[in-house]
PAKOL-12129 format. One line per field, with one value per residue (C-alpha): residue number from 1; residue in one letter; chain; x, y, z negated. Coordinates in pm, whole numbers, always signed. Layout:
// PAKOL-12129
i	c(NUM	...)
aa	c(A	...)
ch	c(A	...)
east	c(X	...)
north	c(Y	...)
up	c(Z	...)
// end
This chain:
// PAKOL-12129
i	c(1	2	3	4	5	6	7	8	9	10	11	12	13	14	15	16	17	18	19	20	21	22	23	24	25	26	27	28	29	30	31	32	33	34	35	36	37	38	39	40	41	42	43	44	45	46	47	48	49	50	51	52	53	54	55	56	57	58	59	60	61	62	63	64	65	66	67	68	69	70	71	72	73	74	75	76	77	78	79	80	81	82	83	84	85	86	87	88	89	90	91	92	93	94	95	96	97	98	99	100	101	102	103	104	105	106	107	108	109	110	111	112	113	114	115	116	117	118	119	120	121	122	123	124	125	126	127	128	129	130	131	132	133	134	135	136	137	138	139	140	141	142	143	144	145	146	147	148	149	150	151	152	153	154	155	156	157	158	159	160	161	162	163	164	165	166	167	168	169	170	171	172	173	174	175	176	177	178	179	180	181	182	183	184	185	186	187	188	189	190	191	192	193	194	195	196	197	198	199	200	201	202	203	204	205	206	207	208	209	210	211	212	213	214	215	216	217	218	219	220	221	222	223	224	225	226	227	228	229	230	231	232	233	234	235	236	237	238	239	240	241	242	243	244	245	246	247	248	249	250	251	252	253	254	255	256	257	258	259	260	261	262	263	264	265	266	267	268	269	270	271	272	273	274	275	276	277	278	279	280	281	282	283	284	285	286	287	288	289	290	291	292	293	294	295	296	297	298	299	300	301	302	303	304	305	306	307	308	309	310	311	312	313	314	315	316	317	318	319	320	321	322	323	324	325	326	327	328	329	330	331	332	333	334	335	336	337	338	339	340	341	342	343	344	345	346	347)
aa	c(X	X	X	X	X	X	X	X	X	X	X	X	X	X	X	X	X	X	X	X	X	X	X	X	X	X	X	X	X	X	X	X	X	X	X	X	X	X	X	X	X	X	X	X	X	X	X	X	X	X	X	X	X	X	X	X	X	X	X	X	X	X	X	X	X	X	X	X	X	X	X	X	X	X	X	X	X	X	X	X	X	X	X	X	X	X	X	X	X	X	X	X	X	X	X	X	X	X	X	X	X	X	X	X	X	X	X	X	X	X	X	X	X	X	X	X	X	X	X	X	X	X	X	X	X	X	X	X	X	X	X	X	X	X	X	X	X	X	X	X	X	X	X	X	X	X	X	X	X	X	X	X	X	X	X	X	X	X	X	X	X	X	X	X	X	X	X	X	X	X	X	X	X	X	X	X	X	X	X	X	X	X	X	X	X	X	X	X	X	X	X	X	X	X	X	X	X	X	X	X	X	X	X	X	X	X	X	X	X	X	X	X	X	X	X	X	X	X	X	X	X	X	X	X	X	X	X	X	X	X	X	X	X	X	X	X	X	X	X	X	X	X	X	X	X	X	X	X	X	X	X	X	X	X	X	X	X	X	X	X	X	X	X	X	X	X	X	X	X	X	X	X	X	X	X	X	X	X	X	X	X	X	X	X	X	X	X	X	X	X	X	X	X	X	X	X	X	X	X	X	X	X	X	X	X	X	X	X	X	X	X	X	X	X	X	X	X	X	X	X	X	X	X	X	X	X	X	X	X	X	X	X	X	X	X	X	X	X	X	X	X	X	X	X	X	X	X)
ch	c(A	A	A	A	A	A	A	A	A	A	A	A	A	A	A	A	A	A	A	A	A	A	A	A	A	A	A	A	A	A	A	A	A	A	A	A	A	A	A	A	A	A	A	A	A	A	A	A	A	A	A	A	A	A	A	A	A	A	A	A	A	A	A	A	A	A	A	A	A	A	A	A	A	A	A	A	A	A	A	A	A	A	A	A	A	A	A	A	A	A	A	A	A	A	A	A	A	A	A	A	A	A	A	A	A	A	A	A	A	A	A	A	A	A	A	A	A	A	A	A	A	A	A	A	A	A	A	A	A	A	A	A	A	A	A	A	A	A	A	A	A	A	A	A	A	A	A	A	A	A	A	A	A	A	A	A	A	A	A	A	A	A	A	A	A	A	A	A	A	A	A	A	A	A	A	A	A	A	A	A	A	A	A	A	A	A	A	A	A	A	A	A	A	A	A	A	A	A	A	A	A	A	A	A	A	A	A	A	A	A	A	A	A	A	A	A	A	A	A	A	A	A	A	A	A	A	A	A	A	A	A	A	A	A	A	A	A	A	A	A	A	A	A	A	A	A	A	A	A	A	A	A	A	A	A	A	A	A	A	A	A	A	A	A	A	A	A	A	A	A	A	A	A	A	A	A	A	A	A	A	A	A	A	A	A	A	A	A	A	A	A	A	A	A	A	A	A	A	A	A	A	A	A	A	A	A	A	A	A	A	A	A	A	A	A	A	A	A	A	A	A	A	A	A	A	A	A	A	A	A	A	A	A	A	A	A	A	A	A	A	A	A	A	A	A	A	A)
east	c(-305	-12	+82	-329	-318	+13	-124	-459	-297	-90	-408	-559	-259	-228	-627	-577	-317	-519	-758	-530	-398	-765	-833	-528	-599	-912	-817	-494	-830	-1026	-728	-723	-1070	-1061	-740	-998	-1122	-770	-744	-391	-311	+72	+218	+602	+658	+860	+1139	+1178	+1561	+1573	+1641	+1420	+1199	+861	+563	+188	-53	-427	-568	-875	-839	-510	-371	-227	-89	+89	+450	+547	+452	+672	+971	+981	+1001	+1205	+1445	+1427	+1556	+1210	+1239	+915	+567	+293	-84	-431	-644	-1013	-1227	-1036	-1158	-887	-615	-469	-449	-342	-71	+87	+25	+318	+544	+844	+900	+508	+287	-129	-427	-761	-1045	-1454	-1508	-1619	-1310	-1545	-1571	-1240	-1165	-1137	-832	-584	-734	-650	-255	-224	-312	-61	+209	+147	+159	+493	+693	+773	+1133	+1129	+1088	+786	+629	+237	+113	-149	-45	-36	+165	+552	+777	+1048	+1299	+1611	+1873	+1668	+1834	+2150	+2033	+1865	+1557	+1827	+2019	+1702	+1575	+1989	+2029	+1700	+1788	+2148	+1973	+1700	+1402	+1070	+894	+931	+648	+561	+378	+147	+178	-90	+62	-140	-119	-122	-475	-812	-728	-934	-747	-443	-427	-128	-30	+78	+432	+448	+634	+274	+519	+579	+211	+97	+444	+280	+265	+111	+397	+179	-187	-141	-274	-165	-320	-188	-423	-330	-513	-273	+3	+20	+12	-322	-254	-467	-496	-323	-481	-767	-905	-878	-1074	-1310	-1347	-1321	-1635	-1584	-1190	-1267	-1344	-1025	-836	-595	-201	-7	+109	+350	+397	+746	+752	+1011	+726	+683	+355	+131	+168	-119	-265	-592	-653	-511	-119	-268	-152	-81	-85	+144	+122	+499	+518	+323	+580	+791	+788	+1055	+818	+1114	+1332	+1505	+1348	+1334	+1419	+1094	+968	+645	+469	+369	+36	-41	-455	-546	-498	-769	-838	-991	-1294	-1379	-1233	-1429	-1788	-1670	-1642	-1977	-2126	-1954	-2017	-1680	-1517	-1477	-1794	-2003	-1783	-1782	-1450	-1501	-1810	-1607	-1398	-1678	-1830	-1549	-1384	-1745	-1674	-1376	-1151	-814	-553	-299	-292	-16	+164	+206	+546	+699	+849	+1215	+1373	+1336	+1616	+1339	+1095	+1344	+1406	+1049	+949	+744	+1055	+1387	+1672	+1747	+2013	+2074	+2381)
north	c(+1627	+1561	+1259	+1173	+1278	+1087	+770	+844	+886	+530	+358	+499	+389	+74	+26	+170	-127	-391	-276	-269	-622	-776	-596	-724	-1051	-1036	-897	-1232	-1448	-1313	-1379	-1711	-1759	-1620	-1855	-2145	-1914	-1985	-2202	-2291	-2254	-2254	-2283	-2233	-2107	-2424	-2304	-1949	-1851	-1780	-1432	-1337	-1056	-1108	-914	-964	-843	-941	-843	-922	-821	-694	-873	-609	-455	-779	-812	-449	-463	-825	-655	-375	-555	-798	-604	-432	-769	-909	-1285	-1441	-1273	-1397	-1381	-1377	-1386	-1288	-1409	-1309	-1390	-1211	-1488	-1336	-1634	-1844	-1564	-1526	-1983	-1992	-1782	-2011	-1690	-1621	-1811	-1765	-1821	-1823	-1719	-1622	-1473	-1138	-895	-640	-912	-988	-655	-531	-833	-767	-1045	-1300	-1067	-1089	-1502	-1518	-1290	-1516	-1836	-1766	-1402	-1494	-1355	-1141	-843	-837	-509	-567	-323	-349	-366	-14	+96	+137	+134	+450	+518	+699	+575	+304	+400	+230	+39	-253	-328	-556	-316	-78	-376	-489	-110	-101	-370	-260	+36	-99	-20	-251	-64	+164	+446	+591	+872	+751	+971	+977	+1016	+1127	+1225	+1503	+1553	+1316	+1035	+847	+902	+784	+384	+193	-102	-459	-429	-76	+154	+337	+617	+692	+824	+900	+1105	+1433	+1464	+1714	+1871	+1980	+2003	+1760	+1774	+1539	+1514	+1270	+956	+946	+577	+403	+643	+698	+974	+1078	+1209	+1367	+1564	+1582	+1532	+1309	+1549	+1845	+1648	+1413	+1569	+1919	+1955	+1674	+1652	+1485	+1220	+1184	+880	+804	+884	+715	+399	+135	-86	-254	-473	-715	-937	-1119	-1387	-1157	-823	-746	-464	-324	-103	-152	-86	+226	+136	-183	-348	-332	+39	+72	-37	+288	+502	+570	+956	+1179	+1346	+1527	+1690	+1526	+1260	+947	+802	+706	+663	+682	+448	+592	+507	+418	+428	+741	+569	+451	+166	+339	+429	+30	-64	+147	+56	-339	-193	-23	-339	-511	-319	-457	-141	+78	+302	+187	+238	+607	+660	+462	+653	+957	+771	+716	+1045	+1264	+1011	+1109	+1448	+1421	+1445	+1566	+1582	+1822	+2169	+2466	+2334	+2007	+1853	+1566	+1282	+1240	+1028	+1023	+1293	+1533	+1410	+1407	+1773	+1860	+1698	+1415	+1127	+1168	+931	+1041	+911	+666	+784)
up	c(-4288	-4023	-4163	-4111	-3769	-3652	-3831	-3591	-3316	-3398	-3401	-3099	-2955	-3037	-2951	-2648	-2573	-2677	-2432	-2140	-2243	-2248	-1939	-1788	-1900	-1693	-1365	-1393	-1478	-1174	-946	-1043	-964	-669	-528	-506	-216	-7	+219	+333	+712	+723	+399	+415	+52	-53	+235	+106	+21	-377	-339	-1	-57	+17	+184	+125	+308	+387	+728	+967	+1275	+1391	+1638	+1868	+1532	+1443	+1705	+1579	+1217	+1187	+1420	+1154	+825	+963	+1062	+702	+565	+455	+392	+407	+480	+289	+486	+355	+698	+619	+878	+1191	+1486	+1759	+1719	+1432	+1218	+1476	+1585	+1216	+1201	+1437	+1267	+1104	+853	+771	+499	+606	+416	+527	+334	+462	+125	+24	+82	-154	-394	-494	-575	-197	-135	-466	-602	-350	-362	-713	-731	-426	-608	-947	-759	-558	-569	-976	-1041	-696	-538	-382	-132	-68	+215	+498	+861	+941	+640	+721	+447	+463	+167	+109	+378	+524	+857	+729	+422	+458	+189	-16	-70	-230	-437	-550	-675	-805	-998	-1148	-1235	-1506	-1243	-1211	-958	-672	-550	-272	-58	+195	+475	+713	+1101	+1331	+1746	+1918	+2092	+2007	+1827	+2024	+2303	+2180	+2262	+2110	+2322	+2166	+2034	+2051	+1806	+1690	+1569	+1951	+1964	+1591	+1559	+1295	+978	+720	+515	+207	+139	-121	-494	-770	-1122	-1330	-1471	-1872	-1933	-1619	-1658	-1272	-1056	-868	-511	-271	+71	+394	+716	+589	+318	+543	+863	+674	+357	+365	+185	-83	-142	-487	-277	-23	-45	-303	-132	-452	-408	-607	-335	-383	-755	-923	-977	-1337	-1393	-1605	-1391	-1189	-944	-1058	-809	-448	-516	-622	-995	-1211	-1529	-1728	-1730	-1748	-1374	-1286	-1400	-1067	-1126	-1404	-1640	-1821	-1530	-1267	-994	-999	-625	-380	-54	+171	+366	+743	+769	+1159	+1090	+1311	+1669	+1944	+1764	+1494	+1633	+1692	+1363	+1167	+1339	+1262	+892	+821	+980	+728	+446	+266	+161	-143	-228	+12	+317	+285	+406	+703	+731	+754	+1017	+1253	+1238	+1315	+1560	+1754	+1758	+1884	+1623	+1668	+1368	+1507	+1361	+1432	+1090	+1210	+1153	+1388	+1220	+1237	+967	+618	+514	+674	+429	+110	+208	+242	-76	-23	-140	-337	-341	-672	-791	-550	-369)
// end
């Protein structure tokens, strides 16, 4: 009978990876499809260094976000940015068109319908981050990992590399101000972390997803504020943002989690830790309050805009973040001791 059993549990296996193959074989198919969708605006690809690391990110809409978001990567030792501008019409495009270190694409197609913009990422990623290491984020994520204060990202991606690992997680940490959030303007090419400077220490959850492999994680500030009655339905904190990049991986669900399923494993599930990061999430500041009307105009988000929803409804009332438990940021040895990212054993 426990010979039966094993053999079962062989097969269910090996069904459940043929699934995940065909499925990944349709998400690469989708992406391909939806490429015909890009137009090019300033396509510098062919001048990339072999070993720059790239960034991908699609945006509408964020000028004044732009100056400081390029300042910070580039100083990280990002080599070439890689654009997908949907529909912008602040002078984004035209901002990021100038930019001798930035690729752009333009597309007016549905951001819901190709799979909320990893489509369009994963047809980019196929097409030209082959062989690299490639971080995908939006424009107010802020990559943080263990001594990134005197470590530049080659460094990370080098030891990464000597060290057998694919992919890299992280914790997005929501930052928030002190006082209403919509009272808190940032001004073009400011630091946002001058103003959205808090954090939430715990208040987190994490369940772990058996079919992907990942880790599920929930809470901080945005459960508490905008979903204290339905916290099953908080935003997803896990992310796999930063990939050595081989044609045939793809994200499924936002950088949330990828196929093959091996690339979601940036945790140590027998003892130990494996090293990670977070990504600072500059969301709750003045703009907000406009972005998220824009959204539920647009109706372009996951389940039916809800969290934008969310968004505009408390950002009425006033919202304000800040609790007596509220920790200011200060580097990321703060955050290694508190938890929230290891350097492992990255010394």
């Amino acid at each position: 009978m426990h010979r039966a059993c094993l053999r079962n549990g062989a097969f269910l296996g090996l069904v459940s990876t043929w699934r995940l193959r065909r499925l990944r074989t349709g998400w690469l198919r989708r992406a391909r499809a939806a490429g015909r969708n890009l137009q090019p605006v300033a396509d510098r690809t062919a001048g990339m260094a072999p070993d720059a690391r790239l960034l991908l990110c699609t945006l509408r809409n964020e000028r004044v976000r732009l100056p400081w978001f390029l300042k910070y990567y580039r100083d990280m030792g990002i080599g070439h940015f890689l654009f997908v501008d949907n529909g912008s019409d602040d002078g984004s495009r035209e901002y990021l068109a100038d930019q001798p270190d930035c690729s752009v694409w333009g597309t007016q197609a549905s951001y819901k319908a190709a799979n909320f913009g990893m489509d369009w990422v994963n047809h980019l990623l196929s097409r030209h981050a082959h062989g690299r290491w490639a971080l995908v984020v939006d424009t107010d994520e802020f990559l943080v990992y263990p001594f990134c204060d005197t470590r530049p990202l080659p460094a990370l991606t080098d030891w990464l590399d000597d060290s057998g690992i694919r992919s890299f997680g992280t914790l997005l940490l929501d930052m928030y101000p002190k006082g209403a959030v919509a009272g808190q303007p940032c001004l073009e090419g400011q630091n946002p972390f001058e103003i959205a400077a808090w954090f939430d220490s715990a208040n987190y959850t994490i369940t772990r997803n058996p079919r992907y492999r990942n880790l599920w994680i929930q809470g901080g500030p945005r459960a508490r504020a905008f979903f204290a009655e339905s916290p099953q339905d908080a935003p997803a904190l896990n992310k796999v943002p930063l990939v050595k990049w081989q044609r045939g991986h793809v994200f499924v669900s936002s950088t949330h989690m990828l196929l093959p399923r091996g690339l979601n494993l940036v945790y140590e599930a027998r003892g130990g830790e494996k090293a990670s990061g977070c990504l600072l999430h500059a969301k709750f500041l003045a703009t907000l309050g406009t972005k998220a009307q824009e959204e539920l105009q647009r109706g372009q988000h996951y389940g039916a805009s809800r969290e934008y929803r969310a968004y505009a409804e408390g950002l009425a009332e006033g919202a304000d973040l800040w609790t007596n438990w509220s920790e200011r940021f200060i580097n990321w040895r703060q955050l290694e001791i508190m938890g929230l990212m290891s350097k492992g054993s990255w010394a």
